[in-house]
C-alpha positions in Angstrom: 48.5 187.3 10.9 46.0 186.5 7.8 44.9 189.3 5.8 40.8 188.7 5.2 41.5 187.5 1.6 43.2 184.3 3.2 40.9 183.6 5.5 37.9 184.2 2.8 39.5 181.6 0.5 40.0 179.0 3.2 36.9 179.1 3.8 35.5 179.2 0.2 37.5 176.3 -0.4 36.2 174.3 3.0 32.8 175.2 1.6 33.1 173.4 -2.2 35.0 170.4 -0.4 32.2 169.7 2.2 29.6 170.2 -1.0 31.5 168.1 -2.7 31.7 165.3 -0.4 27.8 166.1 0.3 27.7 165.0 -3.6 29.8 162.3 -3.8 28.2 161.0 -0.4 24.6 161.3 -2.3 26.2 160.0 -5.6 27.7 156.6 -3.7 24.2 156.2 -1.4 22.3 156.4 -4.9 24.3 154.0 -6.6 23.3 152.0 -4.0 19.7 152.2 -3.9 19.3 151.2 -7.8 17.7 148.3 -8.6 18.3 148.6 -12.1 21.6 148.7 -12.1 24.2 145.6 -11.7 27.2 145.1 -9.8 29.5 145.5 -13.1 28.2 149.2 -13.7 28.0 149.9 -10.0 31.8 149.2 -10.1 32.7 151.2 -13.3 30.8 154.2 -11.3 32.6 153.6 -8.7 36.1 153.6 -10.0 35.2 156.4 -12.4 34.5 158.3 -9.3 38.1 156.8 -7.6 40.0 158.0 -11.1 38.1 161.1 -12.2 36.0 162.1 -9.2 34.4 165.6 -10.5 34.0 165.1 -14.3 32.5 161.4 -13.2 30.3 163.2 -10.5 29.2 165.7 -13.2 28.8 163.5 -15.9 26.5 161.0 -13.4 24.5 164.0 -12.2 23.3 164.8 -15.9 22.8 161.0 -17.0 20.9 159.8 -14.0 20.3 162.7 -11.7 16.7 163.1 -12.9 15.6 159.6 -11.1 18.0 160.3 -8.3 14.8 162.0 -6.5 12.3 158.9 -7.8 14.7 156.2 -5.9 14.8 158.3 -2.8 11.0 159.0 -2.5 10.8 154.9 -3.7 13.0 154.1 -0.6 11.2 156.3 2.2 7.6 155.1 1.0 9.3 151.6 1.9 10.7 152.5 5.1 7.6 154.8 6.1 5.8 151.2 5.1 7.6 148.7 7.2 7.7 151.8 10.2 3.5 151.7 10.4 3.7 147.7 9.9 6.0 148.2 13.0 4.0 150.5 14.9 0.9 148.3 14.0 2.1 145.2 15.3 3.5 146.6 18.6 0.3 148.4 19.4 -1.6 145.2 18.3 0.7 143.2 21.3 -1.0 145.9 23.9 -4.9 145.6 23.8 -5.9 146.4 27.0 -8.7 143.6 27.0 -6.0 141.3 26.7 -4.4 142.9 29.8 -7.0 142.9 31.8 -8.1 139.5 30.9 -4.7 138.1 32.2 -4.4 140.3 35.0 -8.2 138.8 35.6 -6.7 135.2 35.9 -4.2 135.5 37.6 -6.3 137.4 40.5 -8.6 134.7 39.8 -5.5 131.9 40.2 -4.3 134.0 43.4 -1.1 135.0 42.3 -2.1 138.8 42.5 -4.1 140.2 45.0 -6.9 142.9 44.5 -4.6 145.8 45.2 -2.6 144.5 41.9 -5.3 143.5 39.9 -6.3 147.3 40.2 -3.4 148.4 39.7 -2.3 146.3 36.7 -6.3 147.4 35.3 -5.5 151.2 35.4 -2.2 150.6 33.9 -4.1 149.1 30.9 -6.3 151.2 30.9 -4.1 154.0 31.2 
């Protein structure tokens, strides 16, 4: 059976690995996200982090970790962007007017008889 000292350690040493996968997950995504940066560097980071993953990780975190937080707020401005352009142009396809104009001509056409027009007019309405 393990004493409480072993069973502290394994789990202080579970704890740095997940934190330290956390950092080199963050590291990698960041990379990623920079602009500025070309392919050539992107690769030298990269490999430095393959070769010499915790002095590289370290050493990136002091050099660049200042605009680490400027390129993630840069890339959720973007996606909150293109989400509201999203959300805009879906509720732009459902004007109820529209609806009920169509659901209008087709009762007028005879396709749909009062019952649906109704119907399909509460629905838009709705």
């Amino acid at each position: 059976m393990e004493t409480f000292g072993n069973l502290f350690l394994t789990m202080l040493t579970i704890f740095f690995f997940v934190a330290y996968l956390m950092l080199l997950f963050f590291i990698l995504t960041d990379l990623f996200r920079d602009k500025s940066l070309n392919g050539w560097w992107k690769a030298v980071w990269v490999l430095a982090l393959i070769i010499f993953p915790i002095l590289t990780a370290l050493i990136y975190l002091i050099a660049r970790g200042g605009s680490m937080q400027e390129r993630a707020m840069a890339e959720a401005q973007e996606m909150k962007k293109a989400q509201d352009q999203y959300i805009q142009s879906v509720v732009s396809q459902q004007d109820p007017a529209e609806q009920i104009a169509k659901a209008k001509q087709l009762h007028e056409q005879g396709v749909i008889d009062d019952a649906e027009f109704e119907k399909l007019k509460a629905k838009a309405l709705a």
